[in-house]
C-alpha positions in Angstrom: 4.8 -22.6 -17.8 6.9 -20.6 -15.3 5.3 -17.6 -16.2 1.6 -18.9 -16.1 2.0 -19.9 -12.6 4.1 -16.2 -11.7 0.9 -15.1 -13.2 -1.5 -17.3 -11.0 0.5 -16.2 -7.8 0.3 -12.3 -8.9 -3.7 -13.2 -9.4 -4.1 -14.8 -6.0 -1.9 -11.7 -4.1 -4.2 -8.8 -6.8 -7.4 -11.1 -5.3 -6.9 -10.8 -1.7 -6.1 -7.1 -1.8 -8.6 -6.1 -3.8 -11.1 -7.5 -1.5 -9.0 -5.7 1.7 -9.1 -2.7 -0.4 -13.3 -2.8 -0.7 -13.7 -3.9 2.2 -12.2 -0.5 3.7 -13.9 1.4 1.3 -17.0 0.0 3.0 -15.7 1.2 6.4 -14.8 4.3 5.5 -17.4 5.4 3.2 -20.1 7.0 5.3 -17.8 9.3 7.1 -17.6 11.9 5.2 -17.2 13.4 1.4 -13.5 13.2 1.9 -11.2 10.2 0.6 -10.1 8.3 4.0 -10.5 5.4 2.8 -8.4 5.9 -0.2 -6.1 7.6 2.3 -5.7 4.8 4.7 -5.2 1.9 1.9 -2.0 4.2 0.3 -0.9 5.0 3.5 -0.8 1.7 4.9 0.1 0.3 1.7 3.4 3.1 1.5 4.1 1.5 4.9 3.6 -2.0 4.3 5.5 -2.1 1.1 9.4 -1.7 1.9 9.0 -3.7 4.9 7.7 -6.9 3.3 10.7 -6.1 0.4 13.5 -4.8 2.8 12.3 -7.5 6.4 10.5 -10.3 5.6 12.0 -11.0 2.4 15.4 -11.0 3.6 15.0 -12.1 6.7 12.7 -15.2 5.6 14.2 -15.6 2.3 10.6 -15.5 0.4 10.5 -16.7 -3.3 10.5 -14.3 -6.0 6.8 -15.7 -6.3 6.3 -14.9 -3.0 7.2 -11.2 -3.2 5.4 -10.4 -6.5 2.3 -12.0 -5.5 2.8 -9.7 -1.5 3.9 -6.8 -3.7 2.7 -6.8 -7.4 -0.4 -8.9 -6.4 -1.6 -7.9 -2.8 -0.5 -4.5 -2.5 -0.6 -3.7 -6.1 -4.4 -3.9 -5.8 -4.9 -2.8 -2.6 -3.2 0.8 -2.9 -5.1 2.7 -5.7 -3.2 5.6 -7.5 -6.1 5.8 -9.9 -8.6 6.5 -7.5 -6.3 9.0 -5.5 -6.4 10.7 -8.7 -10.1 10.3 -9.7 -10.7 11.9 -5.7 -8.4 14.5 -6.3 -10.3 15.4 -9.0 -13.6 15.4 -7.8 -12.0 17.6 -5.1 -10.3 20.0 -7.3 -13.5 20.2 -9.6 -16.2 20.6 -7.2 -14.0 23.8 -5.4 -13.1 22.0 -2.2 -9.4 23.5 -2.3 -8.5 23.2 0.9 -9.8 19.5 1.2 -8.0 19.0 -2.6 -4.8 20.5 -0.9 -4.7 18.2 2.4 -5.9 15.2 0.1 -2.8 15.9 -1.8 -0.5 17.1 0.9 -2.1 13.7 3.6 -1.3 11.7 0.3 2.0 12.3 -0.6 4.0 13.6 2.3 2.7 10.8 4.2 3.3 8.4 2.1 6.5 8.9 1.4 7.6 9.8 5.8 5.6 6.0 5.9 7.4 4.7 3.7 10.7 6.3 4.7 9.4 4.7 8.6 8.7 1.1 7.3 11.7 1.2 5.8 13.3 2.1 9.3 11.8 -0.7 10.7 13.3 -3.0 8.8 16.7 -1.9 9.0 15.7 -2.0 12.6 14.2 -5.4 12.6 17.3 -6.8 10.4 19.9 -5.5 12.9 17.9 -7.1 16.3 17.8 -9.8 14.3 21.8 -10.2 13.5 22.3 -8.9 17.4 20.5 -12.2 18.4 23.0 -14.3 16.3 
């Protein structure tokens, strides 16, 4: 039973993101031929991501349920590796090397300085947090 209901929570969190995660695509997608949409939900996501695991978590002391459906569920859907891949791709294979390059250099650099920066944050956030008490 425990792990149909970790399963509904992870389905309610994979729901909600995957909805955020079209919804951008609908914003971004008549910009240009270049992935920003794909960009800004992996980015965001990279960002997102340790500071609901290192903050809020901690700091609110969220249920394991809580965090996998945030992280697994939400996030898990909303960020897309597959379709950063599928873009590269198309990139790579119709000769845009210099957009497949940035794609790939916007991607991953950024996502992992993001990261690195949310994570900041909520070292940051913890220790306002413990100067307050």
């Amino acid at each position: 039973m425990k792990k149909l209901r970790t399963f509904g929570i992870i389905f309610i969190g994979a729901s909600i993101g995957g909805i955020l995660r079209y919804l951008i695509s609908l914003i971004f997608i008549n910009y240009s031929s270049f992935p920003w949409g794909t960009i800004f939900v992996n980015l965001t996501g990279a960002f997102v991501l340790p500071l609901l695991i290192h903050y809020l978590h901690d700091r609110f002391h969220l249920s394991a349920g809580t965090v996998l459906s945030l992280t697994t569920g939400l996030l898990g859907s909303y960020t897309t590796f597959s379709t950063m891949s599928a873009d590269a791709v198309k990139l790579f294979l119709n000769s845009e090397y210099l957009a497949f390059g940035l794609y790939l250099v916007i991607t991953m650099v950024g996502g992992f300085l993001l990261a690195l920066f949310g994570n900041y944050l909520a070292v940051y956030f913890a220790d306002k947090e413990l100067e307050k008490n």
